[in-house]
N, C-alpha and C positions, 0 to 999 in steps of 0.2 A: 574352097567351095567343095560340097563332099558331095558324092553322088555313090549308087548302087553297082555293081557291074553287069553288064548283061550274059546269059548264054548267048549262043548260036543265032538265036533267034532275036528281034526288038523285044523290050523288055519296059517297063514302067517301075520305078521305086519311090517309096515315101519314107518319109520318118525325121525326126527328130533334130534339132543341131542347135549349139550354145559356143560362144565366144568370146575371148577376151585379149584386149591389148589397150591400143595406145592410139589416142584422136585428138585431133588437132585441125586449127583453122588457118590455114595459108593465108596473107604470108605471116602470119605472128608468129613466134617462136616462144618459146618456153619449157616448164618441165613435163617430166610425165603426165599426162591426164587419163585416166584409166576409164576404159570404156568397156562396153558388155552389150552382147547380145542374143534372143532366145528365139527359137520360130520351127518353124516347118520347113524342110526340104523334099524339091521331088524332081525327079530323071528318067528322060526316055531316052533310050539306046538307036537311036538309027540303023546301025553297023556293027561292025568288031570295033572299030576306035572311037565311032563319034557320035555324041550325043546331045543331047540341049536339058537343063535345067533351071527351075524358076525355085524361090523360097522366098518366102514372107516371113519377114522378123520383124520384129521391136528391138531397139539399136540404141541405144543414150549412148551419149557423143557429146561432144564439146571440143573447148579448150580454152589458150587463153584471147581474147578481141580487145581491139581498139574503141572503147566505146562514145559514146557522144559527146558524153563531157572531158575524153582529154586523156583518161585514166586508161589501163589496161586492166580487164577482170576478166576471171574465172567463170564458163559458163556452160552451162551444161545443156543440150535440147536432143529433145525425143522422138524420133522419128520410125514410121511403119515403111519397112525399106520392102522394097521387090526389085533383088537382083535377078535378073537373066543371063545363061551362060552358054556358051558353045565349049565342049568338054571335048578336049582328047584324051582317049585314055591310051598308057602303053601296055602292051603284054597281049595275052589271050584272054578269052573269058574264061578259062578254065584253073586259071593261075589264083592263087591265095591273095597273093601281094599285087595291088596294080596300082604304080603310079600314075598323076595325071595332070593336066594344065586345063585350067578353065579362064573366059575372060567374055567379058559382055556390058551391056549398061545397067547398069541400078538406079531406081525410081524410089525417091522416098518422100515422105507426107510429114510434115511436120504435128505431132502430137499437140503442142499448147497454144493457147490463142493469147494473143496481146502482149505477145512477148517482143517484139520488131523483127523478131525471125520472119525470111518469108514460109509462105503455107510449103511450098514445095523444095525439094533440092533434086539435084539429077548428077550423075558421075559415072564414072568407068570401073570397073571391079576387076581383077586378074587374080589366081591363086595357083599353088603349085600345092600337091598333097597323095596323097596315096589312100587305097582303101583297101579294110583286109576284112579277109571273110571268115568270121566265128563259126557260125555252120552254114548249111545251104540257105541261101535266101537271105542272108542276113549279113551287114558289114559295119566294120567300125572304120569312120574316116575321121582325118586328122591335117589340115590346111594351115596355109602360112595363106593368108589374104590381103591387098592391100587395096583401100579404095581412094581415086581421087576425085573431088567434087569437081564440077566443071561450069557451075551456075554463082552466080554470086548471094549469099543466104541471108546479109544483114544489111536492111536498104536503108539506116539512116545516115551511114557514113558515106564516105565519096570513095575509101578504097572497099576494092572487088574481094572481099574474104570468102573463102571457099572450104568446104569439107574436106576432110583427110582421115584415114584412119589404116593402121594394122594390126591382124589380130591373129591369133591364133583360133581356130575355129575347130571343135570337135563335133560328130556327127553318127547317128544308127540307123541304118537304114535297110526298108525290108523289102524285097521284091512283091509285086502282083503279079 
């Protein structure tokens, strides 16, 4: 999860962020399934360390399920996520380089209708990443993210399948 760093003072950042890794539906197991996602991030500074963050993205996700008839398939579903985050950040605000740990719930909306997917999913987000500062006002972040669903998403079967995903997440973001 990438956020801005603040000076001295609370600070507000927006901007940009894309992502990519690996999603999957607990508890099925399988290969790779390659997921992505694109949206807007934004950060308000509390303090020197601790801040709060929200971002709205579009997320394609999947993997492999158990489906109704017996078989196991490959599926893909679309979802408008809005993670929230309580951010620490380390260092000062005056430092180039600042690592950080973020973690909070994620709210997502399922994009397609008629698919057996339910309309909503909901999960816990945590990330570990740093953000460095090109010039003033301006930073490039780079996250290791992992989210785990905690709702069950496909209500024809009787087992509880749940989202998963991690990703690599890059991010540019500009102060207000």
């Amino acid at each position: 999860t990438t956020c801005g760093m603040a000076q001295s003072d609370p600070r507000f950042t927006i901007g940009s962020k894309a992502g990519f890794g690996h999603s999957f539906i607990m508890p099925n197991g399988g290969g790779f399934n390659g997921s992505w996602m694109v949206g807007l991030t934004t950060m308000y500074l509390t303090g020197e360390p601790l801040g709060f963050g929200a971002d709205a993205l579009y997320s394609s996700e999947g993997g492999m399920l158990d489906l109704v008839d017996g078989t196991m398939g490959d599926v893909e579903i679309d979802y408008m996520r809005v993670p929230l985050r309580v951010i620490y950040a380390f260092g000062t605000s005056g430092n180039s380089l600042r690592p950080r740990l973020a973690a909070g719930p994620t709210f997502g909306v399922n994009m397609a209708e008629g698919t057996g997917f339910k309309d909503m999913d909901f999960g816990l987000n945590a990330s570990a990443g740093l953000n460095y500062r090109l010039v003033e006002g301006l930073w490039l972040g780079l996250d290791a993210a992992y989210y785990h669903g905690l709702m069950d998403i496909y209500g024809p079967t009787a087992e509880n399948e749940k989202n998963g995903n991690l990703r690599l997440e890059l991010s540019l973001t500009f102060g207000l």
